[in-house]
N, C-alpha and C positions, 0 to 999 in steps of 0.2 A: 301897590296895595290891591288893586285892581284885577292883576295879574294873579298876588297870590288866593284873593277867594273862588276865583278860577278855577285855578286848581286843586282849594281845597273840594270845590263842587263836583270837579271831574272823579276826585279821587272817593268823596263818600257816593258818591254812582255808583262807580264801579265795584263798589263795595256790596250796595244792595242791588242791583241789576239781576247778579244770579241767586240771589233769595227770593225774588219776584217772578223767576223764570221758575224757579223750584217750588214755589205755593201755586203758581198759576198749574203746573202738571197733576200735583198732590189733589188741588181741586176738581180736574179733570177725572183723575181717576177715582174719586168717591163719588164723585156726580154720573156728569153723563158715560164713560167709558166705563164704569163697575159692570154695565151688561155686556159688552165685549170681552172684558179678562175673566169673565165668572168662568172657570174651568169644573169645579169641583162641588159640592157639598157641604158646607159650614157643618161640623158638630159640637152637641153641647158639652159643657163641661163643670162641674160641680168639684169646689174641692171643702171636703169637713175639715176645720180646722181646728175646733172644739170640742170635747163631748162633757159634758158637766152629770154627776148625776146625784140631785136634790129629793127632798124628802118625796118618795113614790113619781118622780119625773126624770125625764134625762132631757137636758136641752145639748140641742144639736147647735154651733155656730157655723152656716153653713155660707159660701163665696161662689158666684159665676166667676170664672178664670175661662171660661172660651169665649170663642168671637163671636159670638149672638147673645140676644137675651131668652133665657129661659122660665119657665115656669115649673115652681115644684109642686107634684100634684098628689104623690103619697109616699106614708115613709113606715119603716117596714123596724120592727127587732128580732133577730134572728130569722129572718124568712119570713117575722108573719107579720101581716100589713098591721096597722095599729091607729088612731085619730090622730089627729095630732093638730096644732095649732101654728099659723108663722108668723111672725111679726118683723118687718112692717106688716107685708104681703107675701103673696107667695111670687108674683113676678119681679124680674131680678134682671136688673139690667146688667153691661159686662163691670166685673172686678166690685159688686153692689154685696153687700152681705143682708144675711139674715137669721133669726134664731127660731130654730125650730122647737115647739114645746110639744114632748110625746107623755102623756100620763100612761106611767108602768112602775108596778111593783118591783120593781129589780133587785138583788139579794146582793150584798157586799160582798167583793173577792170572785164571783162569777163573771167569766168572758162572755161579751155582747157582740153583737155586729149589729150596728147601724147604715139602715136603707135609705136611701135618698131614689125616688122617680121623677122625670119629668114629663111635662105634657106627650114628650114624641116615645113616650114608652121606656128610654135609658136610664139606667139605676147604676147609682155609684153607693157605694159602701165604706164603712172604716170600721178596723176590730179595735173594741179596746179587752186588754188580756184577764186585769180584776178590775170591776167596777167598785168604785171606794167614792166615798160621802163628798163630794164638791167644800171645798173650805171657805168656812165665811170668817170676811173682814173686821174678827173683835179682838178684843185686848189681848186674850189668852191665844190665838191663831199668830197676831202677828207678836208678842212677847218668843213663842215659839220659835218663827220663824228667825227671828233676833237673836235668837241663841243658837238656832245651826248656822247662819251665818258667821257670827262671832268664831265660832268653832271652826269654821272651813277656811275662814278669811284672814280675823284679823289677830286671833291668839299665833296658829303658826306662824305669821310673816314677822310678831313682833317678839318669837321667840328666836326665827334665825338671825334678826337684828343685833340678839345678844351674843353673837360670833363677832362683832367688830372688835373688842380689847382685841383677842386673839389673834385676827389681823392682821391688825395694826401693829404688833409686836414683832413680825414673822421676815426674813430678810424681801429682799429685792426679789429674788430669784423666784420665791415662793410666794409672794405676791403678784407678779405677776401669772404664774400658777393658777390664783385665786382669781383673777380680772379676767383670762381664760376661761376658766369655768364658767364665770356669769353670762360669756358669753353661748357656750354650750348649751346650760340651763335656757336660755332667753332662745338663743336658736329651736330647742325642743320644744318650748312650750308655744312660739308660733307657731311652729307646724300641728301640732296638737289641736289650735287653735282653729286652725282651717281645716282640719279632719275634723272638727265639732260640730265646724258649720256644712258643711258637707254630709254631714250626718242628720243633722234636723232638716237639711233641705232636700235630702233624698223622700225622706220619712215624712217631712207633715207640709213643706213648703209645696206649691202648685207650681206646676211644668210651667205656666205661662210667665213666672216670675223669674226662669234658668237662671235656677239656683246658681250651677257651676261659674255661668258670667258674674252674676251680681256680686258674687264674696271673692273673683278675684277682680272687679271693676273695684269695688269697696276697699279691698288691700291694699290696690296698687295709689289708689287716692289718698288711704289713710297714709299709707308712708310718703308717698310725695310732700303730700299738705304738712304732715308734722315734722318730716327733715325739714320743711323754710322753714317752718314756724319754731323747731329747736335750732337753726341756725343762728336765727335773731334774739334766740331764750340765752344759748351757750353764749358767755363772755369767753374772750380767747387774753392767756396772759404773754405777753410781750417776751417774757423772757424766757419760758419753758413751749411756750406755745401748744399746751393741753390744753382743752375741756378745761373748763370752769367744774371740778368736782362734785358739787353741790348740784347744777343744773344737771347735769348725767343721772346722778341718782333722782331728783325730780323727775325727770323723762325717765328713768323704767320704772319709778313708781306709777306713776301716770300711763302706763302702757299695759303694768300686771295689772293695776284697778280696771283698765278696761277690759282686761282678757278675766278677769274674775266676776266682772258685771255681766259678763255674758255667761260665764260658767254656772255664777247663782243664778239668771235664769231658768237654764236647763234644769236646777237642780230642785227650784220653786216649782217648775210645771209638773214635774216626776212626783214631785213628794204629791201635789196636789190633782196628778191621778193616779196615788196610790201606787206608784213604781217604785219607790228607793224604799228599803228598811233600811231605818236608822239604828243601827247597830252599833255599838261599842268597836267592832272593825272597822267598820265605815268611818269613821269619824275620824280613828287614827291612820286608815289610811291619808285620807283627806289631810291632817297633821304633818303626815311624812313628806308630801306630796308638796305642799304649800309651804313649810317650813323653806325649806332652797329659795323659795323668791324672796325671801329675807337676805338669805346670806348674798343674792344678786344684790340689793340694794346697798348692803352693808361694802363690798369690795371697792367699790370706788370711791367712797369716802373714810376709808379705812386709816388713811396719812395726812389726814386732814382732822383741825380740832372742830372737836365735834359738841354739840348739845343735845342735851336728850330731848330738848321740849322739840328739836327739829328730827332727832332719830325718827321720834315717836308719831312725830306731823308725815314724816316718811312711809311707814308702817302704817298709819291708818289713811292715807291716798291712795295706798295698794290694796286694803283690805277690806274698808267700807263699803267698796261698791259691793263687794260679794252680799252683804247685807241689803240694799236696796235693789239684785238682783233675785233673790231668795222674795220677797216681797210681790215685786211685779212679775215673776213668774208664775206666782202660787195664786194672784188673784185677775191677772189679767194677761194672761200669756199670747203672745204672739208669734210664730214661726217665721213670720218675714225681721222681727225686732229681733231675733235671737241670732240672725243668722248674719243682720246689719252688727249688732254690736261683738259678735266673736270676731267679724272680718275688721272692725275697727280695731280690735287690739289687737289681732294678728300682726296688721299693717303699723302699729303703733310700737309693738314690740321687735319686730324689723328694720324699724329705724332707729332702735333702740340697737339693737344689735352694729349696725353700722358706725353710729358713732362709736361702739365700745370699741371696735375692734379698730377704727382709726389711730384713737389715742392708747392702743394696745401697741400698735408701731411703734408710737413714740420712747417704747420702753424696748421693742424686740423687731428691730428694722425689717427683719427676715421673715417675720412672724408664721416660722418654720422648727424655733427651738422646741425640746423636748418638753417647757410647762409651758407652752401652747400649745399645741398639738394633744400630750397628755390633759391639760386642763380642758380643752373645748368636748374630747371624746368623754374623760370623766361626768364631764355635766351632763352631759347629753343621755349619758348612760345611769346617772344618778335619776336622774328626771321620767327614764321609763322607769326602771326597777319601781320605785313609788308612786308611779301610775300605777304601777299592775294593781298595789295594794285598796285602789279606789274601788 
């Protein structure tokens, strides 16, 4: 007994030994040895992540993202300096935010560039292209919003739902055809997915947050984490040894709600600075575009008997979020949240794809037959043609 607390003592040593060796350095080098490695220059770094613009104001939400603290000392609209107000303060410790208040007349539809200085003279900037009304949070703004989501989200996904009869009717051969393509469909739209995030993190995300790591660190965690976690979800049957049907379609509905929760973000910030028209085009492309992630969910429960009350529970876990994305985009957007939840469903609809293509073997060993190969390239090429239309 003696012997073994021993070694358990030897053994959680040895364990924290070199974490005590690695803080005792870490402290070294903030403390006393920072004046030895100083090689260089610290510069500061301001990133605008916000521009709102309210009756005769534009507030600025503005982020230290460099390695010192800085101080904002004047801020400028198009070139010319202007008063301005900050709150809390204007000193700003690293990653501290702040909102900057500029009283200006500014005219709807006309492009700004916002000036940011600091103490040491450095000025950073952001253009926005038309300046448009800031949206406030009332009945009539988010009933709105409630209906372009509806629209984007959850009418298409519960219209390609009503492709199950058909299906379900359709032989072996051409089913699995269909189980292919979801896979296509699913493959395309995470890539898409990570091209989104890649796009707001070029655009409004700050260098010190690299973008490019974060959303593939985010991926690769979203798919690890949710294969255990649809491991332990998917029942396996004894005698077919697929997927449990039902959890499949669960996990890519749960995968498209997440990639649509990040898409209604993007789509809540734009409208709420005035960058999308809402066009009768728009809309349907959106329709065309989002209708396919129905007929994704619809294919693996196609030979399975089915209820509507769970079609339809299917369809709105894929669709909803697009609604409460459209919401928190348009009233409180954030470029690091936009760029965490597209890598989430990236990563969610990747492990989506994995399982599908698993229990795709189980119908086509080789999984080299002409309605695989056909069905993965169809989807994939369904899925841009109705991007473009967006």
């Amino acid at each position: 007994m003696e012997e073994q607390k021993r070694s358990k003592a030897k053994l959680v040593a040895s364990g924290l030994i070199p974490f005590i060796f690695l803080i005792v350095m870490l402290a070294y080098i903030v403390g006393p040895g920072s004046t030895m490695i100083d090689l260089g220059v610290p510069l500061p770094e301001l990133t605008v992540e916000k521009i709102d613009f309210v009756e005769s104001e534009i507030l600025v939400t503005v982020r230290n993202t460099g390695p010192i603290p800085v101080d904002v000392t004047l801020a400028d609209v198009n070139d010319r300096i202007q008063p301005a107000a900050i709150e809390p303060d204007k000193h700003l410790e690293r990653f501290e935010t702040a909102l900057v208040k500029i009283p200006f007349g500014w005219n709807e539809g006309e492009p700004y560039t916002i000036g940011l200085t600091t103490s040491d003279g450095t000025r950073f900037e952001k253009g926005v292209d038309a300046a448009a009304p800031a949206l406030k949070p009332n009945s009539e703004t988010v009933g709105f919003l409630l209906l372009i989501g509806t629209y984007v989200g959850v009418i298409p996904i519960l219209i390609g739902l009503m492709w199950l009869p058909f299906i379900r009717k359709i032989s072996q051969q051409k089913y699995i055809f269909f189980l292919a393509l979801t896979v296509g469909l699913l493959l395309f739209l995470g890539i898409d997915a990570i091209e989104e995030a890649l796009e707001v993190s070029s655009e409004n995300l700050a260098g010190a947050f690299n973008g490019p790591l974060l959303i593939a660190t985010t991926v690769l965690v979203s798919l690890f984490g949710l294969y255990y976690a649809g491991e332990r979800l998917t029942k396996k049957s004894s005698l077919t040894k697929i997927a449990n049907p039902y959890s499949v379609a669960l996990m890519i509905s749960i995968g498209i709600g997440l990639h649509n929760l990040g898409e209604g973000l993007a789509i809540g910030a734009a409208i709420g600075l005035g960058q999308v028209a809402l066009s009768t085009f728009l809309i349907i492309g959106f329709a065309l575009h989002n209708t396919t992630e129905g007929i994704a969910i619809a294919a693996p429960i196609a030979k399975e008997k089915t209820f509507i009350r769970k079609i339809i529970g299917l369809g709105l876990i894929a669709g909803v979020p697009a609604i409460f994305g459209t919401w928190i985009g348009s009233f409180g957007y954030s470029p690091f949240t936009s760029v965490i939840f597209l890598s989430i469903g990236a990563g969610a609809i990747f492990q989506v794809v994995i399982v599908l293509s698993k229990w795709l073997r189980e119908y086509d060993k080789s999984f080299s037959s002409t309605p695989v190969v056909a069905g993965i390239a169809i989807g994939m090429l369904i899925m841009y043609l109705t991007g473009i239309l967006v």
